[in-house]
N, C-alpha and C positions, 0 to 999 in steps of 0.2 A: 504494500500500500504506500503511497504518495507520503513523507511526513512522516513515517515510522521511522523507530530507531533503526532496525535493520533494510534501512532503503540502501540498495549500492548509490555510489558518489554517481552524481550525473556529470555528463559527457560535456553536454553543452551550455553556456549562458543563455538563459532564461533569455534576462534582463538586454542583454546582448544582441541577442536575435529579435528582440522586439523593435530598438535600435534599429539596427541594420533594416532593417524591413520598413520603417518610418521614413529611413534616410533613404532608399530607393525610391520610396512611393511616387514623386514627382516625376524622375526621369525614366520609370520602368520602362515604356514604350518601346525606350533607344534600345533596351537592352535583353527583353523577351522573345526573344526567336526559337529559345530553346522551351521554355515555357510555350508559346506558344505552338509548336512543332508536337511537342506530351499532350497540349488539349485537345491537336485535332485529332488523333491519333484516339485519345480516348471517346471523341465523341462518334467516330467511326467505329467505332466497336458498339458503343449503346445505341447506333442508330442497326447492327446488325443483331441487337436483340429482341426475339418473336415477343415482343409483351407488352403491355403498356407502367408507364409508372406517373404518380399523382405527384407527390411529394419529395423535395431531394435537398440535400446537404451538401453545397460547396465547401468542401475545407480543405484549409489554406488556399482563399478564394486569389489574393492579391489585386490584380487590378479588374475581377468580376466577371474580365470575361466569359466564361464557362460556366458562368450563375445565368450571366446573358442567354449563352447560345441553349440554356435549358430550358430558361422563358418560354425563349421563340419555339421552343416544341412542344410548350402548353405547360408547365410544369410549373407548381408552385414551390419554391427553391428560397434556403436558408443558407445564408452566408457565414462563413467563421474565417477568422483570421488570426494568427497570432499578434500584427504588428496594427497597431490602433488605427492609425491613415486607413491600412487597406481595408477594414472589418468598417471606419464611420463612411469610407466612399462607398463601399456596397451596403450598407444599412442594414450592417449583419453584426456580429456577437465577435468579443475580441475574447480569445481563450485558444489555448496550447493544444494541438491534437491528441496527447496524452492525457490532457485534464477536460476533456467534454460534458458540460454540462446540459443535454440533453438527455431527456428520460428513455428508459428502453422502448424501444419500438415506436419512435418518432418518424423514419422516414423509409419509405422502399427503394432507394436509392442516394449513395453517397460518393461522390467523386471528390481525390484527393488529387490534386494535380503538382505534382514537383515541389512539397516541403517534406514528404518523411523522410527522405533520408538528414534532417536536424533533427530528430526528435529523439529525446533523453529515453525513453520506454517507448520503443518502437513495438513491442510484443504487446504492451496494456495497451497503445494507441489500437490496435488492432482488436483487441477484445473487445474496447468501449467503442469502434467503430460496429462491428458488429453487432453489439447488445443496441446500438442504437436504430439498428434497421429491423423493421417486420419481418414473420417467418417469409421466405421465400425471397426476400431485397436482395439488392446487387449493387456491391462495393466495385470499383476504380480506383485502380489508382496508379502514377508513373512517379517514377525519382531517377536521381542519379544516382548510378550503381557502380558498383568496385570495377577499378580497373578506367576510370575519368581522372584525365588530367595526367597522365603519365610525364609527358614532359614535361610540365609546369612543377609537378612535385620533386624530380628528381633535378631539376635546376636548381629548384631552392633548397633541396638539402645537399649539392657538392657548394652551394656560394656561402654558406656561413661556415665559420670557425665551429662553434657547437649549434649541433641540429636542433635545430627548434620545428614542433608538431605546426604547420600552417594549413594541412589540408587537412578534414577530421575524415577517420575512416569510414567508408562503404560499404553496402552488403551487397552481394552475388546476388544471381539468378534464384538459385538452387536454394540456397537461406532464404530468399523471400518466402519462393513459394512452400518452403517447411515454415517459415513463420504463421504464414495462411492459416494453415491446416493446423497449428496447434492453437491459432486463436477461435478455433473452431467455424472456420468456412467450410461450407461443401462446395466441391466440384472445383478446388482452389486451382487457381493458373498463375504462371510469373513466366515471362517471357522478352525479351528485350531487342532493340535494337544500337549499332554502332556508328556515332553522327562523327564525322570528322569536320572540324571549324580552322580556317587556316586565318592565320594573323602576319601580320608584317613587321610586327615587335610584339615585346611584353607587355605593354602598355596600353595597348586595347585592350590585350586578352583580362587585366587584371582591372580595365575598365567595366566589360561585360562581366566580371563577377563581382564589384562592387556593387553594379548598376539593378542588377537580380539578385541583391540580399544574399549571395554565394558564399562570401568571404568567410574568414575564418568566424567560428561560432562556439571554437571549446573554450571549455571552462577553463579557471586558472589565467593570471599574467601571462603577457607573451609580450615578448618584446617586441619594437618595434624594427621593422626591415632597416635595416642601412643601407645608406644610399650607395658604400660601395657594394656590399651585397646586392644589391636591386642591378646595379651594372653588371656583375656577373653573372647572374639570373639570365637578364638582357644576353648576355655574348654568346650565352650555354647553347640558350634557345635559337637565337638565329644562328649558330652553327648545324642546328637540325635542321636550315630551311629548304624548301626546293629549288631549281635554279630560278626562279623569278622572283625570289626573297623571303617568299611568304612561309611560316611553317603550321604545316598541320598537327592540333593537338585534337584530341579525342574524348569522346562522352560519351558512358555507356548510360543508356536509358533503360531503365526497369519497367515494368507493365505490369499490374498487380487484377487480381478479377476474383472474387470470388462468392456464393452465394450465403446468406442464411438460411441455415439450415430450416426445412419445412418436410413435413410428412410426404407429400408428394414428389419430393424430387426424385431421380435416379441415382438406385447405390452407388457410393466410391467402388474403387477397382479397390483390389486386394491393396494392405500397406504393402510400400515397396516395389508396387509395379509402374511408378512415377504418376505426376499428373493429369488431370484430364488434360484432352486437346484442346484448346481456344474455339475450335467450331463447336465441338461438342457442349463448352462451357455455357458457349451465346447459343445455343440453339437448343439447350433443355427445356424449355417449356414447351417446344411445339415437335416433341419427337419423329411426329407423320412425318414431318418436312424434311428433305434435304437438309443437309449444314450446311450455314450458308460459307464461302471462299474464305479464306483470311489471307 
């Protein structure tokens, strides 16, 4: 529990992340490509699934898009945010995905788009995402996953003297979707894709991750970058570049799906015979039917 003596030490600043997500709110626009790249990506999937849904939970809404594009599909849709800007622009609830103060079985559908991978109790985010959908709802959700930012990371720990933590760690594929399945989802899926972003210095790229709330968010002092450190970052990086200057760094994207459990759904496969399939996932309610493509 949250507040007990025996809670392990949390990961990230609360306080920090709430910050940063404030101090983005104004220029997100510039800097959401990658966010927005994870929305469409999840509304393409809820628009291949056979069902209808009333009610839905954008969390970590940011700049509302995706509260937007669920409007427009008829949905009547609550906003959450962790960082106060983005929760009073969309006229929604400011609260931590691990600290949900919504009652069980408020909505049949909850889309999380690109903040769990900051979250201190990403396994209770997942429980209380769950306990808050009806039997039968359907969670969403994308982050950035293990194995993003390889260059950037590995620049900045040969450019200091003592290595200091600047990227907080990620989870895999495979740990997502075991995380799913012990928050008790049925028919859990994690599945991802690999977006390569080429830059023409360090300085953009550490533009677009100021600019989307990205930046560092763990707990504890951290020093600040020196500026000769930040030059050798700089050298590391364009020595990776291609021959027109630019160098591509990478972002792995996670894709999260999975149902509340309801008497009607189809059994899981045995444990251990891996995941269901993404068609199978989206197309459990209308078995007659083909699965639709993915």
């Amino acid at each position: 529990m949250i507040g007990s003596e025996n809670a392990p030490p949390e990961i990230f600043d609360r306080v920090r992340r709430r910050g940063r997500r404030d101090r983005a709110a104004a220029q997100f626009a510039a800097h959401d490509f990658l966010h927005a790249r994870m929305a469409d990506e999840l509304l393409d999937r809820l628009d291949s699934v056979q069902r209808p849904f009333a009610r839905a939970l954008d969390l970590g809404c940011l700049d509302g898009k995706v509260g937007q594009a669920l409007r427009a599909r008829g949905l009547a849709v609550v906003s959450a945010d962790p960082g106060l800007r983005f929760a009073a622009a969309a006229r929604g609830v400011q609260c931590d995905e691990d600290r949900l103060p919504f009652a069980d079985g408020s909505f049949d559908l909850v889309v999380a788009c690109g903040g769990l991978d900051q979250v201190n109790d990403l396994p209770g985010a997942l429980v209380l995402i769950r306990r808050a959908l009806r039997p039968d709802g359907l969670f969403l959700g994308a982050m950035a996953g293990a194995g993003s930012l390889v260059r950037l990371r590995a620049a900045l720990l040969a450019s200091e003297e003592k290595a200091v933590a600047r990227l907080h760690p990620q989870i895999d594929i495979r740990s997502a979707g075991d995380l799913l399945a012990r928050a008790g989802f049925a028919l859990p899926v994690a599945d991802g894709e690999r977006v390569a972003v080429r830059y023409a210095s360090l300085l953009p790229l550490l533009a677009d991750l100021r600019g989307s709330a990205a930046t560092n968010l763990l707990a504890g002092p951290v020093p600040p970058l020196t500026r000769a450190a930040l030059a050798r970052a700089a050298e590391r990086l364009a020595a990776a570049a291609d021959p027109d200057g630019k160098t591509a760094e990478t972002i792995e994207l996670v894709y999260l799906l999975g149902w509340a459990p309801a008497p009607s759904q189809p059994r899981p496969a045995r444990r251990g015979s891996g995941t269901a399939s993404l068609a199978r996932a989206l197309a459990k309610v209308a078995p007659e039917r083909d699965s639709p493509s993915t």
